[in-house]
C-alpha positions in Angstrom: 27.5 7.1 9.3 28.2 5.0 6.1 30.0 5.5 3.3 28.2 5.6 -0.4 30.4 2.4 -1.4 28.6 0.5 1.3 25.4 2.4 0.7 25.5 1.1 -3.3 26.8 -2.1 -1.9 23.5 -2.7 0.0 21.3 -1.8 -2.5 23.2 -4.1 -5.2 22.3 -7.1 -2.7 18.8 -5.7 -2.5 18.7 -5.9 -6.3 17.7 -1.8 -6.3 14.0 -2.0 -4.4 11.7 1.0 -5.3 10.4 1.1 -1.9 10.5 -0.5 1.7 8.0 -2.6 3.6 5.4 -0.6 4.0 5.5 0.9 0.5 7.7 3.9 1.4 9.5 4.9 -1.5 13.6 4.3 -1.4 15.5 6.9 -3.2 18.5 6.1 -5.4 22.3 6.7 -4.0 21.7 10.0 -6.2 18.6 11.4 -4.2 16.4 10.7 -7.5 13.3 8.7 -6.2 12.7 5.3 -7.9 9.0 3.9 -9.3 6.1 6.2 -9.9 3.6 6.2 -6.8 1.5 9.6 -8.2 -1.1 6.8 -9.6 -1.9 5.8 -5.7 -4.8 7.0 -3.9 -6.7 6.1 -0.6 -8.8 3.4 -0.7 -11.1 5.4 1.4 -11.8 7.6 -2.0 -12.8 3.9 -4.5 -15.7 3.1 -6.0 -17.5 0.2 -5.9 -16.5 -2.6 -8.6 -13.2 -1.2 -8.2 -10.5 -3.6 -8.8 -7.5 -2.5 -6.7 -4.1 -3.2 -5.2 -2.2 -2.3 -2.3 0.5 -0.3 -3.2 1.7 1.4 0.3 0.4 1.8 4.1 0.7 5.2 5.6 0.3 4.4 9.0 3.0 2.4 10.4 1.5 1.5 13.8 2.5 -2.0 15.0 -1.4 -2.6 16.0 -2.6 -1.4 12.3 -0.1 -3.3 10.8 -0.7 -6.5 12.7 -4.6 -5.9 11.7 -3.7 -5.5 8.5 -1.6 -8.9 8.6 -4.0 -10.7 10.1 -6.7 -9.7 7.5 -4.8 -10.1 4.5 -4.2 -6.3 3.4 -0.4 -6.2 2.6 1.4 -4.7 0.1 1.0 -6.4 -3.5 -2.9 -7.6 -1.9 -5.3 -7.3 -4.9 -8.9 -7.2 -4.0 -12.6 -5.6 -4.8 -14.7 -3.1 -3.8 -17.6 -4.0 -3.2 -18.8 -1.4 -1.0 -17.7 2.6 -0.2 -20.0 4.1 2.2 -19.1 7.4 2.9 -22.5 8.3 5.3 -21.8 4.9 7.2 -17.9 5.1 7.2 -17.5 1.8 5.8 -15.4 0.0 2.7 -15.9 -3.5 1.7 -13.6 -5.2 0.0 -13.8 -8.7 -1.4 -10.2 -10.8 -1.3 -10.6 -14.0 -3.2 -13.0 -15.8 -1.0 -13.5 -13.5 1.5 -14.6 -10.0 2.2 -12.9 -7.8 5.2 -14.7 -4.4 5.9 -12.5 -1.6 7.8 -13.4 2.3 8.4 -13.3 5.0 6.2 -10.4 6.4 8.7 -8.3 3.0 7.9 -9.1 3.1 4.5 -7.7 6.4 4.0 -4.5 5.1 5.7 -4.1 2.8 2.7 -2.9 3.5 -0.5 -3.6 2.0 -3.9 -3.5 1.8 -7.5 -6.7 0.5 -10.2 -5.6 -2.9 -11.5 -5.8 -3.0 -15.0 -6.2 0.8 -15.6 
């Protein structure tokens, strides 16, 4: 147990985040939650020519995480659609130079906002 000094303490240092790592959203010392995440949606559910960013991960598995490290997809990570196939499972995505592909089960895992809407 900690006490709320130390608890307001921390989050002074932390200059207040709005959510963790993975996206997670961090309430206030108050309970209230902090940032508005009802704008995020699985990737799973884009369109193509979707321009998109990575706004949380739901699954917090240390293999999905260190795939999604080693292919580029963390939090902040803007990047394209440029292909939702539902009947084959598959999204492509298009990262400046580069396009990853990943499951329609991963996909869904991942949760983001339209850039620029």
């Amino acid at each position: 147990a900690v006490s709320d000094y130390l608890i307001d303490r921390i989050d002074d240092f932390l200059e207040h985040p709005t959510s963790d790592p993975h996206g997670d959203p961090i309430p206030a010392s108050n309970g209230d939650m902090r940032g508005d995440a009802s704008t995020a949606v699985p990737l799973s559910t884009c369109v193509a020519g979707e321009r998109i960013r990575i706004v949380r991960v739901v699954n917090q598995d240390p293999e999905f995480l260190r795939y999604l490290s080693e292919t580029g997809l963390q939090l902040g990570t803007e990047a394209t659609v440029n292909e939702n196939n539902a009947e084959a499972g598959i999204v492509n995505l298009q990262l400046d130079r580069r396009s990853t592909s990943m499951g329609h089960q991963a996909a869904g895992q991942l949760l983001i906002e339209t850039v620029g809407a």
